[in-house]
C-alpha positions in Angstrom: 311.3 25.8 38.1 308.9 25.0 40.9 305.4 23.6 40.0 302.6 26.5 39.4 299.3 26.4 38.7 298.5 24.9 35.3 298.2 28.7 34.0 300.5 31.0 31.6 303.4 32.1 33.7 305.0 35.9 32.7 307.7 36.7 30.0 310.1 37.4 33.0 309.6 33.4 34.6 311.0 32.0 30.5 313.2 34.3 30.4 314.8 33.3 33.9 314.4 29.6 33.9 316.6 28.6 31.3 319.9 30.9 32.1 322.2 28.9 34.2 321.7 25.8 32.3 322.0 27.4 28.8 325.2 28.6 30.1 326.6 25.8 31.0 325.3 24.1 27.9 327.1 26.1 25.4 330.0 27.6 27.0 332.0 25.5 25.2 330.8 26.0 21.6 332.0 28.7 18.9 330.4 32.0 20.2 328.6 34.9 17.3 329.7 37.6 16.3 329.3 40.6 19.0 328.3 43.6 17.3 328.2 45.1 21.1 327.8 44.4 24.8 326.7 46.1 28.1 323.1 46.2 27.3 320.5 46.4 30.3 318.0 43.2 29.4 317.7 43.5 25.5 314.6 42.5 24.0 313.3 43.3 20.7 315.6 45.2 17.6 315.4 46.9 14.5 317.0 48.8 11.9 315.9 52.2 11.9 315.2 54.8 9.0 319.4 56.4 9.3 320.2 52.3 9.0 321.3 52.1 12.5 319.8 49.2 14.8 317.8 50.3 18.0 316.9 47.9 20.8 314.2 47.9 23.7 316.2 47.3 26.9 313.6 46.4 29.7 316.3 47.8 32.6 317.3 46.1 35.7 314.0 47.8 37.7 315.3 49.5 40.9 314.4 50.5 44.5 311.0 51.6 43.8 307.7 50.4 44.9 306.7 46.4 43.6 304.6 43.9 42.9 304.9 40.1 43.3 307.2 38.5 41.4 305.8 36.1 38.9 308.1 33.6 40.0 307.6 33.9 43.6 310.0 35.1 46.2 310.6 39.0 46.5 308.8 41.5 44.6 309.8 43.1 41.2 310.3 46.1 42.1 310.3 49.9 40.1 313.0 51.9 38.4 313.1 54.4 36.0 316.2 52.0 34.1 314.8 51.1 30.8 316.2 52.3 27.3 315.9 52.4 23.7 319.1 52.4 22.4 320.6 52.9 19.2 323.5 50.9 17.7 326.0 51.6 15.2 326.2 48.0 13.4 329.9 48.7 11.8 331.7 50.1 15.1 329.2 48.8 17.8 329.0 52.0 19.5 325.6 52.4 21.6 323.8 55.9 22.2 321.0 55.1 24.8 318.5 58.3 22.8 315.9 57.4 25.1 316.6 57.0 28.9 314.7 56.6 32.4 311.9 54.6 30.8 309.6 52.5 33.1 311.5 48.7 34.3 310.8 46.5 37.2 312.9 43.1 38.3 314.0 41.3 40.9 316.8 41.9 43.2 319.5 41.9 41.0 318.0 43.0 37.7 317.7 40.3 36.0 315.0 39.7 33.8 313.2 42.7 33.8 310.2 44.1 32.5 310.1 47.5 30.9 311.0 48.4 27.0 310.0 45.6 25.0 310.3 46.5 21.0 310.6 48.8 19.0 309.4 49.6 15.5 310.0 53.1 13.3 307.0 54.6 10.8 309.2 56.5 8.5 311.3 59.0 11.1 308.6 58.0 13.9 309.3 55.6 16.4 306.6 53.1 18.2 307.9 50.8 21.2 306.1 49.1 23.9 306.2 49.0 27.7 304.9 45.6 29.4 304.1 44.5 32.9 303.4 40.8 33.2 300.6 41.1 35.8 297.0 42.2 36.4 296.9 45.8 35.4 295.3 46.4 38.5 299.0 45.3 40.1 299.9 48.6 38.1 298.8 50.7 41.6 300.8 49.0 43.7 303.9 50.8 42.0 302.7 54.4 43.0 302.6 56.6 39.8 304.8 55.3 37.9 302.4 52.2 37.1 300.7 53.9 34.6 303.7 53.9 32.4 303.3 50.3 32.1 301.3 48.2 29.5 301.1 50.2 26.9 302.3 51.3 23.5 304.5 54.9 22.7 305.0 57.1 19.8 308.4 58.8 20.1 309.1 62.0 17.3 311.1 65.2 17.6 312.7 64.1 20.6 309.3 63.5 22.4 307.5 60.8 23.7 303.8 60.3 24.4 301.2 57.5 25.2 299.4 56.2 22.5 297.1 53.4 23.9 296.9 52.2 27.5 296.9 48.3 26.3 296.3 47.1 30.3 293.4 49.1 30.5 291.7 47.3 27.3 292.9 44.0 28.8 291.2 44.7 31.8 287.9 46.1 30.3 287.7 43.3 27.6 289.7 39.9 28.5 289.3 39.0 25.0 290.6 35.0 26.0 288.0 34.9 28.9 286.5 31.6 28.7 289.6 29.8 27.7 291.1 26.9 30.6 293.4 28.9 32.7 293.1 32.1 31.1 293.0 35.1 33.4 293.3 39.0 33.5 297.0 39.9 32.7 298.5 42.0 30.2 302.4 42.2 28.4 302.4 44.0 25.7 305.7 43.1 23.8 306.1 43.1 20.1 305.3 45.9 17.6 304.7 46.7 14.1 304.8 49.9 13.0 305.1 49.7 9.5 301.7 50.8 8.5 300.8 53.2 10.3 297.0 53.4 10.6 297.3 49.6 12.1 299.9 49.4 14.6 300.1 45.9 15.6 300.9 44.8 18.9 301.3 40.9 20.7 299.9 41.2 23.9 301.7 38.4 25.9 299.7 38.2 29.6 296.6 38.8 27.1 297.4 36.0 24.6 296.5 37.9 22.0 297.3 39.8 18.7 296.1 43.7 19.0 295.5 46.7 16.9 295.8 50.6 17.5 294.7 53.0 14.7 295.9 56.6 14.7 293.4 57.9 17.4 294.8 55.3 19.6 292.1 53.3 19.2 292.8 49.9 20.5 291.0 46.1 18.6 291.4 42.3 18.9 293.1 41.3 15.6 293.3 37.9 17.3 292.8 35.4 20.3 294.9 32.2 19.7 294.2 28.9 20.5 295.1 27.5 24.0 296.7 23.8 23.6 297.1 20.6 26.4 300.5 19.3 27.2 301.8 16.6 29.1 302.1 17.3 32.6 305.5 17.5 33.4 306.6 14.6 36.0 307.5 16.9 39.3 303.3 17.8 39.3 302.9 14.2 40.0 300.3 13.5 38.0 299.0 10.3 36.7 300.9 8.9 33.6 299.4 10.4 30.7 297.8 13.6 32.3 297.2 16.8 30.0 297.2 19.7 31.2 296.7 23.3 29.6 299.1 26.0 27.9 298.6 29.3 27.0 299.8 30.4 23.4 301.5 33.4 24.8 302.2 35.4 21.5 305.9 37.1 21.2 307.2 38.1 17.9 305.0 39.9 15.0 306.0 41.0 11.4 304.4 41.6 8.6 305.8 41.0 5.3 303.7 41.0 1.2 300.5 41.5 2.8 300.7 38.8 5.3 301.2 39.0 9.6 303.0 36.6 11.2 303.2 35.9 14.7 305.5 33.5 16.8 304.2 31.9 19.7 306.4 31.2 23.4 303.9 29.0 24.7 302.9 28.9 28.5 303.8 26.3 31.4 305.2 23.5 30.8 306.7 24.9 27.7 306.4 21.8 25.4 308.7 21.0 23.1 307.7 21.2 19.6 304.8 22.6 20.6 305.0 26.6 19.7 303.8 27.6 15.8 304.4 30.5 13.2 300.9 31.5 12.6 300.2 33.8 9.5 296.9 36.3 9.1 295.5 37.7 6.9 292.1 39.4 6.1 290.6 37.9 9.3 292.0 34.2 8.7 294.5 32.4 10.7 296.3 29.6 9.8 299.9 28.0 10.9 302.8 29.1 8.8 305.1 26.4 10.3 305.0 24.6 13.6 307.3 22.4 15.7 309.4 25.1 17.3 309.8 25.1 21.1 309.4 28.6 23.0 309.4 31.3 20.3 311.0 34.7 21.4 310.7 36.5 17.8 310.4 36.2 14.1 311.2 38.6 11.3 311.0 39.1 7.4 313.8 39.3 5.5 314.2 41.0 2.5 313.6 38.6 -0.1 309.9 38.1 1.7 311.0 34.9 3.2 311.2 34.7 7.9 313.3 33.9 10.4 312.4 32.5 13.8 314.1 32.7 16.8 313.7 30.4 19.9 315.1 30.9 23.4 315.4 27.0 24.3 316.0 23.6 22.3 314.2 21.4 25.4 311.8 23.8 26.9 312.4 26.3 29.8 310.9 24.0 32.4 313.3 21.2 31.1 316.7 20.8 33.8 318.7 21.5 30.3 316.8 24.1 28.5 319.5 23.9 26.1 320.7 26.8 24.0 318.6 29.3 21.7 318.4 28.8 18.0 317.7 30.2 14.9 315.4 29.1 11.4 315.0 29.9 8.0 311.3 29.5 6.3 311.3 29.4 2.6 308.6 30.8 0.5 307.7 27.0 0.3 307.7 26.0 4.0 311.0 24.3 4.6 312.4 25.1 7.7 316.2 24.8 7.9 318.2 25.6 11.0 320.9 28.1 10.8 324.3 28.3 12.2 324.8 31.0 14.4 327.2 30.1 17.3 326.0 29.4 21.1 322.9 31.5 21.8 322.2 32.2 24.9 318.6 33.4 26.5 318.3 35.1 22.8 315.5 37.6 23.1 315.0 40.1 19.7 315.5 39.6 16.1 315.5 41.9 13.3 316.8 41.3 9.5 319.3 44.0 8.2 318.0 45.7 4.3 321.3 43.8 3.3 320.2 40.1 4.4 322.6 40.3 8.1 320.6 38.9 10.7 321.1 40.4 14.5 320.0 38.9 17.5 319.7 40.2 21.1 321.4 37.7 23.1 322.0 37.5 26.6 318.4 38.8 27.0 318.0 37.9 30.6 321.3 39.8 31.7 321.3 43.5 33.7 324.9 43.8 33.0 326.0 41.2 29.6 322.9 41.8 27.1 324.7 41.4 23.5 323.9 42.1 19.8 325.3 39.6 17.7 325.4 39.4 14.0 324.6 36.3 11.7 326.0 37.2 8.1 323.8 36.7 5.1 326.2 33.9 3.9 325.0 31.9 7.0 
């Protein structure tokens, strides 16, 4: 990855820096279990109310309008290619029930933005949209920016806009004031489960958000910026620190509690992304020392997985491959076998203990689910 200015760089940039390497990492160690294949980008999961899984695929944008690409080069550019998707877990069959949902990317379609999660409230489903930009960049994409950064309701076979998250990142900045932070909104996980408080990460935004029923959007939490060691090819002084942006990713509650994962920002340190838990205002970390955090989620015995994308950081020349942990109810963290892991994106824990993973996350054409049994 090319040096950048010492400030949080977009879901998209993680997503693409690690690919080749992890590839060549683990193409020859034991591969997962595919549940199925062919998925456009797959980000978040979950197991809806008729026990099927459905995924957020973000698309492989199009030949639309575009804005700068957050990793330089040509523009991301629109197309109506995003999907929520629903899975049958025994047979791997796919139904895409929601199609032509807002995605941008790169030539190629790789590493989009569009669909990020989804999340059910009894029979009605919540999923967001991101963007990875200024929401003011949401003009430059004609009318179709407006379906970007924000959160959806989808019941009866209809969709609709419940909050326009960008729009209360731009009017509020709630991390203003932190080194490096700026205007920039991606909304990606969600949490529908109780309904009045629909929680959402906000990525760009670096922070953990609200939406009650009127749509009303709230800051549930900012989180704390950190200082890393500048990575050599800056060529800075032995020793220099410079800032990272938390960049929040995966959210779950579970008994009470909210836990949120963190991907950190550039340079992606190692060891340096936490499990944070909330509750009743407080904030405190769960478990720390992973590196890049794409998701976490409860399982049923109350206890969480975490999933990370890279074992040496994304800005490392050998990101490594993606891996998956176990917390206890006491804390221990213990890694799990799960096979080669590859740009793993989404994580959801099955009512029977199975634990899938959206893998291949950074693919337009190869996006997986793969299944880790409960025997792991």
């Amino acid at each position: 990855m090319p040096p950048r200015k010492y400030r949080q760089v977009a879901l998209a940039v993680a997503l693409g820096a690690a690919l080749a390497a992890a590839q060549a990492a683990v193409a020859a160690a034991q591969t997962p279990e595919v549940v199925t294949r062919g998925l456009a980008n797959p980000r978040g999961l979950t197991v809806g109310p008729d026990d099927r899984l459905y995924v957020a695929e973000a698309g492989r944008g199009g030949s639309g309008r575009c804005i700068p690409s957050p990793e330089g080069g040509a523009g991301s550019c629109y197309g109506a290619t995003g999907a929520i998707t629903r899975v049958n877990p025994e047979t791997g069959r796919k139904t895409r029930v929601l199609r032509r949902l807002p995605s941008h990317a790169v030539e190629g379609g790789g590493n989009a933005t569009g669909p990020h999660d989804i999340s059910f409230a009894g029979d009605t489903g919540y999923f967001t949209v991101g963007l990875g930009a200024n929401p003011a960049a949401r003009a430059r994409l004609g009318a179709p920016g407006r379906r970007f950064a924000a959160l959806y309701r989808w019941e009866d076979g209809r969709v609709r806009r419940v909050a326009d998250l960008g729009a209360y990142e731009r009017r509020n900045n709630p991390d203003d004031g932190q080194p490096t932070a700026e205007v920039d909104s991606n909304p990606y996980s969600v949490d529908a489960t109780r309904p009045g408080q629909i929680l959402v990460t906000d990525a760009g935004g670096n922070t953990l958000l609200a939406v009650n029923r009127e749509g009303e959007v709230s800051t549930v939490s900012v989180f704390p910026f950190g200082q890393a060691l500048a990575p050599p090819f800056l060529n800075q002084p032995p020793g220099t620190q410079i800032p990272y942006q938390p960049v929040p990713t995966g959210v779950v509650r579970s008994e009470g509690r909210i836990y949120v994962g963190q991907l950190t920002g550039f340079p992606f340190p190692v060891a340096g992304a936490n499990v944070y838990r909330l509750r009743g205002g407080a904030r405190a970390v769960q478990a720390r020392n992973f590196t890049t955090i794409t998701d976490v989620a409860a399982a049923p015995d109350g206890t969480l997985y975490v999933l990370q994308i890279s074992t040496n950081g994304i800005a490392s020349e050998d990101p490594g491959p993606g891996k998956l942990f176990h917390i206890a109810r006491d804390g221990q963290v213990t890694e799990v076998p799960t096979g080669a892991l590859v740009q793993p994106t989404g994580l959801t824990v099955a009512p029977g203990g199975d634990v899938y993973i959206a893998n291949n996350g950074g693919s337009a054409t190869a996006g997986q689910i793969v299944r880790v049994s409960r025997d792991h």
